[in-house]
C-alpha positions in Angstrom: -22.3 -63.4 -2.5 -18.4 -63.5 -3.3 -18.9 -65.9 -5.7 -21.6 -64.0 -7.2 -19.7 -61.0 -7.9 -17.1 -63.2 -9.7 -19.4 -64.2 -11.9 -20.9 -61.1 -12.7 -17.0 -59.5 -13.1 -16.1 -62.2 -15.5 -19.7 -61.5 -17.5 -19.5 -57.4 -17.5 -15.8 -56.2 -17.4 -13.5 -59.3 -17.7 -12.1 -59.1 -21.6 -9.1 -60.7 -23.3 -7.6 -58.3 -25.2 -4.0 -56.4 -25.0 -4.4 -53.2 -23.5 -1.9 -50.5 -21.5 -2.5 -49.8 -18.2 -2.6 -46.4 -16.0 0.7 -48.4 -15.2 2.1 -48.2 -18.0 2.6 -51.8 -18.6 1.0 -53.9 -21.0 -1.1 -56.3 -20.5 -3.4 -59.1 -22.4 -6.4 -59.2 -20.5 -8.4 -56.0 -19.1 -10.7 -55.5 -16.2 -12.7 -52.9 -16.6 -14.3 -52.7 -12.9 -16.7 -49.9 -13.1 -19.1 -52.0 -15.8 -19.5 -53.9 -12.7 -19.5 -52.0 -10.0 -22.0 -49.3 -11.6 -24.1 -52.2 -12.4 -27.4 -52.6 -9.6 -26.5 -56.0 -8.9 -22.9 -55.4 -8.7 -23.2 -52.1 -6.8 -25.2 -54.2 -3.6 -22.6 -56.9 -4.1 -19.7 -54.8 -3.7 -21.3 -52.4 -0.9 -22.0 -55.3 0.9 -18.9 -57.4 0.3 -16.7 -54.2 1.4 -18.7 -53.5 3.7 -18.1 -56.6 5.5 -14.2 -57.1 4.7 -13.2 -53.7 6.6 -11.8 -53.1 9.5 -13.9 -52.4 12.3 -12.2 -49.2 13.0 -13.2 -47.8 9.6 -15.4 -44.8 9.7 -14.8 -43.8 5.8 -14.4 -45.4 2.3 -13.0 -43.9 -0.8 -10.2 -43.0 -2.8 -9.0 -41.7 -6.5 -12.0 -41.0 -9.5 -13.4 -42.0 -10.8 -13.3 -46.2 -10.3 -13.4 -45.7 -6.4 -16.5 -43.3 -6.8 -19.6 -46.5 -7.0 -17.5 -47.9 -4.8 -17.5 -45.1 -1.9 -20.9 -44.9 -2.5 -22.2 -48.2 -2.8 -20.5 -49.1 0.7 -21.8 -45.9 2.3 -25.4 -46.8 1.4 -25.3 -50.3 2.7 -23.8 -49.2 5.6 -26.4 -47.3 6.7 -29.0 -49.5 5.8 -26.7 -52.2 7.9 -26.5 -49.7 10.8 -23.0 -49.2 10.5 -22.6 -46.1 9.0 -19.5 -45.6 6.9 -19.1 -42.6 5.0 -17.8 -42.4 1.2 -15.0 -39.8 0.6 -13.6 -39.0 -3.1 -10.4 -38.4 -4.1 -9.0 -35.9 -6.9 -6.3 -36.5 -9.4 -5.7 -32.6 -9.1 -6.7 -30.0 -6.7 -10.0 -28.9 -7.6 -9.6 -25.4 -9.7 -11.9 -23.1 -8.2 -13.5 -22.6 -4.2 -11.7 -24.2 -1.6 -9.3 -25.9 -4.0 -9.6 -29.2 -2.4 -8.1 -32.8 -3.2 -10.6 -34.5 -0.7 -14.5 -34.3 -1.5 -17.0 -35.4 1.6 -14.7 -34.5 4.5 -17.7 -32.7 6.7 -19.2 -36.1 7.5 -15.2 -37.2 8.5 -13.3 -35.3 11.1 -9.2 -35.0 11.0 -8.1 -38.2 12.4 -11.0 -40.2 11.1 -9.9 -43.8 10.5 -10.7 -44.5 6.5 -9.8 -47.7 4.7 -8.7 -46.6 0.4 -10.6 -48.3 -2.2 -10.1 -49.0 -5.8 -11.9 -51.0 -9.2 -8.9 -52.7 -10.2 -5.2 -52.8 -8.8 -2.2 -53.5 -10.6 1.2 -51.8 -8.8 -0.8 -50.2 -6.3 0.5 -47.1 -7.6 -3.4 -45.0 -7.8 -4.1 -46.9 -4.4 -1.0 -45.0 -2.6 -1.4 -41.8 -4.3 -4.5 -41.5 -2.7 -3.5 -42.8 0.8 -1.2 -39.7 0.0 -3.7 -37.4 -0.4 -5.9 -38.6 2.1 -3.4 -38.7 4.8 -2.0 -34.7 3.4 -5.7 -34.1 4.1 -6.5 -35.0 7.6 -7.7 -38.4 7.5 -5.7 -41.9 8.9 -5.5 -44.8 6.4 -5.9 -48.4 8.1 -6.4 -50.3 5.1 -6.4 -50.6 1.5 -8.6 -52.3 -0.7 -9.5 -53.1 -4.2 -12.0 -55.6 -5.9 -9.8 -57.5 -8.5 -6.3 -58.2 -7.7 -4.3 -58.1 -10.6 -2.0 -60.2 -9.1 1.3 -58.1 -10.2 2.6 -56.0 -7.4 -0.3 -53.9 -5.8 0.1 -56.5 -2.1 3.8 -55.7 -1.9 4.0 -52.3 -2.5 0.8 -52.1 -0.1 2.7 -54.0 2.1 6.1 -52.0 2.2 4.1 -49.0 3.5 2.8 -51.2 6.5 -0.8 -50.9 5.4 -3.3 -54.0 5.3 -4.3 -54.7 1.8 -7.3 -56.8 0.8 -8.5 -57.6 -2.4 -12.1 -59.0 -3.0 -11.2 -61.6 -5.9 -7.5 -62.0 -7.7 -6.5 -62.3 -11.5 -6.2 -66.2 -10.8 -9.7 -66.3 -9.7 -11.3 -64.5 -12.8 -9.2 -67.0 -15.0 -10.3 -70.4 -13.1 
């Protein structure tokens, strides 16, 4: 299954081409996750593959839209077909601008204290990944893990790290380029 979704991230959002990152930095190759993970095939894949790499604690995926969103929702619907119901949340960039003004989408199926695990398309620093285990903790929840599904290889696990939370990525940079 693993190797499967490799394949189907080099074919659908793995390019060569310089681009600049939410980072900042500049890059020369681009990974554009959600051609994958909003494909059919890749959306079982990744449920599926998430699905089995969290921890068993974990009662909630999800993190900052819009490239956690297919994500949160893929694993949620496996997960109840499984019989392990885990339930997607979504993170804001900002505060939502009208009614309850919230950061955090999805938090009636997730009670305060609710053990979530933070997902994401593509990691580079880690820098979206933490901002949204900032929210999310601000909000009531308790992050045990982060994960992405492509590694960039160029930070993300260290900063991850230096805030004592478990990161795991699906497949690296070093992968894709094999």
């Amino acid at each position: 299954m693993r190797d499967r979704l490799i394949t189907l991230v080099r074919q659908l959002s793995y390019r060569r081409m310089r681009v600049t990152l939410a980072s900042g930095r500049e890059s020369d190759f681009y990974v554009d996750g959600k051609q994958t993970t909003l494909n059919a095939e890749g959306a079982w894949l990744v449920g599926n593959l998430v699905l089995d790499a969290l921890h068993p604690d974990v009662v909630g995926v999800g993190g900052l839209v819009i490239g956690a969103d297919p994500i949160a929702a893929a694993t949620a619907a496996v997960s109840f077909h499984r019989g392990r119901p885990v339930h997607a949340f979504l993170v804001r960039k900002e505060a939502k601008g009208h009614g309850t003004a919230k950061y955090v989408e999805g938090r009636n199926s997730l009670p305060d204290g609710s053990a979530v695990c933070v997902v994401e398309d593509t990691t580079t620093t880690g820098g979206s990944l933490l901002q949204a285990v900032d929210r999310a903790t601000a909000e009531g929840l308790r992050v045990v893990q982060c994960l992405t599904i492509v590694d960039r290889e160029e930070g993300a696990a260290a900063a991850i790290a230096a805030r004592g939370l478990p990161f795991t990525s699906l497949i690296r940079r070093s992968e894709l380029e094999a």
